[in-house]
N, C-alpha and C positions, 0 to 999 in steps of 0.2 A: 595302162601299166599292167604288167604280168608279176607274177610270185612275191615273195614277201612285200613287196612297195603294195599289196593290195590290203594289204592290212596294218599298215603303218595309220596311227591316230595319232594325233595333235597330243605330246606329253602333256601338256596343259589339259585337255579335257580331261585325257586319264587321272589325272592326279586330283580334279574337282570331284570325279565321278567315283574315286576311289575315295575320297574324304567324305562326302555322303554315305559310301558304305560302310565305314567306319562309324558313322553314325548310328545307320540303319542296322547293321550287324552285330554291332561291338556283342563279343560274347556269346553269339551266335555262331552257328558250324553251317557249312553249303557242302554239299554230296555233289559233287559231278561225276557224272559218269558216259562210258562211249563202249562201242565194241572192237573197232578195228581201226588201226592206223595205216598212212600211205603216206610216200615221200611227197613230196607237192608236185615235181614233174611227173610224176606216175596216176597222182589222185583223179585232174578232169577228166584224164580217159576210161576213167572206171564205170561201168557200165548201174553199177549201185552204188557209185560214189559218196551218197547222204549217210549211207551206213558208217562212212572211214570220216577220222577226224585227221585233217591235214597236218604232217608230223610237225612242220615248219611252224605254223601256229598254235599246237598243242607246247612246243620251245617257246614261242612266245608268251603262251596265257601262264607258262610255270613259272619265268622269269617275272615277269608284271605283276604274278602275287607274290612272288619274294620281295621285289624291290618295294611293293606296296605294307609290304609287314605284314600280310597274311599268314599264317599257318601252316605247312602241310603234313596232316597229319592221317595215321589209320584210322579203321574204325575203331579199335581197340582204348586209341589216344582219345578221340572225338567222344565215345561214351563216357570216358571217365569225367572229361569236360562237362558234358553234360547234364552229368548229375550233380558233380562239384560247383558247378559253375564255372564260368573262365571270364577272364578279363579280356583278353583278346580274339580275334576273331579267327578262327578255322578251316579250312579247307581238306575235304577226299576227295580225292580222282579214285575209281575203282572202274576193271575193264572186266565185260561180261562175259560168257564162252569161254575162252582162249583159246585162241586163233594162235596160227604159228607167229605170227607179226608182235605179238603181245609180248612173247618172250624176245625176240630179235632185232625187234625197235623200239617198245614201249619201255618195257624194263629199262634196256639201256639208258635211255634219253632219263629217265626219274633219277637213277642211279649218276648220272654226270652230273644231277642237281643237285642230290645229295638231300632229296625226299622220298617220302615211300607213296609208292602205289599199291594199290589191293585188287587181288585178281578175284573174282567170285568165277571158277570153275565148274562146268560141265561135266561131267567124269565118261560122259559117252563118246566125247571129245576123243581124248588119250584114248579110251579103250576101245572104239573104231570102232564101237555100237550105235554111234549117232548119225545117220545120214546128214552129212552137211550140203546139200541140195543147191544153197541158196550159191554157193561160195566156189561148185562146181560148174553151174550153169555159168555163172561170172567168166572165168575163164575162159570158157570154151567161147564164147563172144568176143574176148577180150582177142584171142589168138586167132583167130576164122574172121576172113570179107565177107564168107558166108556159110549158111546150116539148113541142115534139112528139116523140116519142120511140118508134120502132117505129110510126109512123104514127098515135099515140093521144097527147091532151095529159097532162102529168104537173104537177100543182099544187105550186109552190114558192114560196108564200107565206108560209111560214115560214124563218126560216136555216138552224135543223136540217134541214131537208129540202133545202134547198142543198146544205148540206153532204155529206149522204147520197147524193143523188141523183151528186155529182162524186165521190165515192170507188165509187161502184157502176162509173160510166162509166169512170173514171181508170184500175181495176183489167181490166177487159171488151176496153179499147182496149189496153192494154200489151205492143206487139206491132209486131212490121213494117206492120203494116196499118193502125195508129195514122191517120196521115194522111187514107187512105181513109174511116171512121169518120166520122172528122172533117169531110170535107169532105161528105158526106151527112149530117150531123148541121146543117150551117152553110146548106146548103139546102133541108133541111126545115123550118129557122125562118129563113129569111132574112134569116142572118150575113154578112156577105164577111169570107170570110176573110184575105184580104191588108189589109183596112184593120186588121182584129184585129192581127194580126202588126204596123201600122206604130205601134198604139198601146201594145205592151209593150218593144218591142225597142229596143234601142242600136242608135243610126244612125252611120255612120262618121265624120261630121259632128259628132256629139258626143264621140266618141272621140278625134277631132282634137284639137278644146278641152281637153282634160284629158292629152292625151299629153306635156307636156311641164313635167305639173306637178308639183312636188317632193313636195306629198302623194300622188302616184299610180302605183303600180307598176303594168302591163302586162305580164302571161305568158299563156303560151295553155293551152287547152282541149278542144282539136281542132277538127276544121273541121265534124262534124256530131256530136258528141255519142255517140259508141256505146262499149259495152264495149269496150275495147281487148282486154283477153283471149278475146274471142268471134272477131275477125276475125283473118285468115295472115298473117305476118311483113310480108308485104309491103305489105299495105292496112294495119296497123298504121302500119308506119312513115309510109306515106302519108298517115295522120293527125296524128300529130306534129310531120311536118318542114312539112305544107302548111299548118299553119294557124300555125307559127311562121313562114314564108315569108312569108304573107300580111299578116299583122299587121304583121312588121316594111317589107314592099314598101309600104302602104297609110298608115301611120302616121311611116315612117320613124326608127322607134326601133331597137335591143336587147332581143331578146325572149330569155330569158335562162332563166327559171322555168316550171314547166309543173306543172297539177294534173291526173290521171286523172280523169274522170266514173263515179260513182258509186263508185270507189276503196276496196274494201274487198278483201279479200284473195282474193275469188273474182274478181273485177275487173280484174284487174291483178296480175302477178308479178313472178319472177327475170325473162324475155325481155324485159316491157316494159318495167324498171327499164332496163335495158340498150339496148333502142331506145331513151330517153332523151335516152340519155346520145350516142348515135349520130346523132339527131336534133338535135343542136346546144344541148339545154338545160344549165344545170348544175346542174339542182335537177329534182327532179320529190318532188309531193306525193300523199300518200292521203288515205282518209276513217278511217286507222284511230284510234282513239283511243290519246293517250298525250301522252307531253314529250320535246320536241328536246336529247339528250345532248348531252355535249363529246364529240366523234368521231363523231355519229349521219351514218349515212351518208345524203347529199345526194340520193338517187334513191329514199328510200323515208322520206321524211319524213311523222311525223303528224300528221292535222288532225282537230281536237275541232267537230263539227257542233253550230249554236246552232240547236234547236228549236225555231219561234216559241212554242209554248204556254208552254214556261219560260223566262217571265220573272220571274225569280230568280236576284239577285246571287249567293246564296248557292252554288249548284249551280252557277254559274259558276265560283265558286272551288275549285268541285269537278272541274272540268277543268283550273283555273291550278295546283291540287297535284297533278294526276296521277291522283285517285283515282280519276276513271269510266275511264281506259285500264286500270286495275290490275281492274276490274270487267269491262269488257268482257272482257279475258284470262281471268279465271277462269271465265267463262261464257262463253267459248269464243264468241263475239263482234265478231269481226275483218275 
């Protein structure tokens, strides 16, 4: 079976497994979050496919928690829950970066449901200071049977070896030097790489469009994407406060929320929870897995990453009851 019939479940389990969470959750908020979406005939051939959550099934898990009575709500909504308490149970989707896809599909698709999504922005993004490397290389795979590579062609004529060939380079480049790679990589096969950058990236033009729409929350992401626990007090901060500066100078919003990049517990700590909160946000988010208590403190909130290859209500709901946080913990995972 191909496309959506691969993800079709037994309404009967969903609805046992959805009464368990009801259980398990009542009252409780679940964070998901992803960074890029793709149509479903476009997503297997993507060369870093795991990174895109299949649009077709992200339509699916939104409708399944409506019709399940879940929530969806901001982080905005989800804080105040959480302090109050809530009777019912809650759901955010928030997309990280933003990617040109984020405004041109993601939004849409929440907007037709008539929920909000929350974008934690990049600000190097829009302002074409951030090397997007990963998302260039992509391409250039994705379009080419073959590339030059160490000054010898490499045949990728197959997907598999797309695929292969961007986890070999993805891993090789993962580094300050990233860029460098990259742009000797874009002139040995005769990429430009600023047009690459203008065809993935959110332009601030489109950010405009959506800044004042009630399906769309805007928090930031920093202004170039780095471990905030790698860099001194002081560049830390200077990535929090400029790229909340920016967005709200540029946009003319409330930037309010804020998520760490890559946010797992080696990532980001006690000091950066604390720049945070010094940085003018009143939420900051992780990547750790788990569920938003009543009390759960505001500067180290968790967020359940949607892997594109599962697409599976089912494992979904295995994040809406908590139980991959309860997994990640015990496999020390965090």
């Amino acid at each position: 079976m191909t496309g959506r019939t691969d993800r079709v479940t037994s309404p009967l389990f969903l609805r046992a497994v959805g009464r368990l969470g009801d259980v398990v959750q009542a009252g409780r908020g679940c964070f998901l979050t992803f960074h890029r979406a793709a149509p479903s005939h476009l997503w297997a051939g993507l060369p870093n496919r795991d990174f895109y959550v299949d649009l077709d099934f992200l339509d699916d898990l939104i409708s399944h928690l409506v019709s399940s009575g879940r929530d969806i709500v901001t982080v905005e909504e989800a804080l105040r829950r959480a302090a109050a308490g809530s009777a019912r149970s809650y759901v955010n989707f928030s997309v990280d970066d933003c990617y040109r896809d984020t405004c041109e599909l993601v939004i849409p698709l929440f907007r037709r449901h008539r929920v909000p999504v929350t974008i934690f922005l990049t600000t190097g993004i829009p302002d074409g200071t951030l090397c997007m490397w990963q998302a260039g290389l992509e391409q250039i795979l994705c379009e080419n049977a073959s590339v030059i590579l160490d000054g010898a062609p490499v045949d990728l004529a197959a997907p598999e070896r797309k695929r292969q060939v961007y986890e070999t380079l993805a891993r090789a480049w993962d580094s300050p030097r990233a860029p460098e790679f990259y742009a000797a990589f874009c002139a040995a096969n005769g990429a430009d790489a600023q047009a690459l950058h203008e065809q993935h990236a959110a332009s601030w033009e489109m950010l405009e469009s959506v800044a004042g729409d009630p399906f769309v929350e805007i928090g930031g992401h920093t202004v170039s994407h780095p471990r905030i626990s790698s860099l001194s007090q002081a560049d830390a901060f200077g990535e929090l406060e400029g790229c909340r500066r920016r967005i709200e100078d540029r946009l003319s919003i409330p930037v309010r929320h804020f998520a760490f990049p890559f946010g797992r517990s080696g990532d980001c700590g006690r000091r950066d929870f604390q720049l945070a909160r010094e940085a003018g946000y009143a939420s900051a988010a992780t990547t750790a897995k788990g569920l938003v208590r009543k009390g759960a403190d505001p500067y180290r909130l968790p967020r359940n990453t949607l892997n594109g290859r599962h697409r599976s209500l089912p494992l979904a709901e295995l994040h809406l009851t908590g139980m991959t946080g309860l997994a990640a913990r015990v496999l020390n995972r965090v």
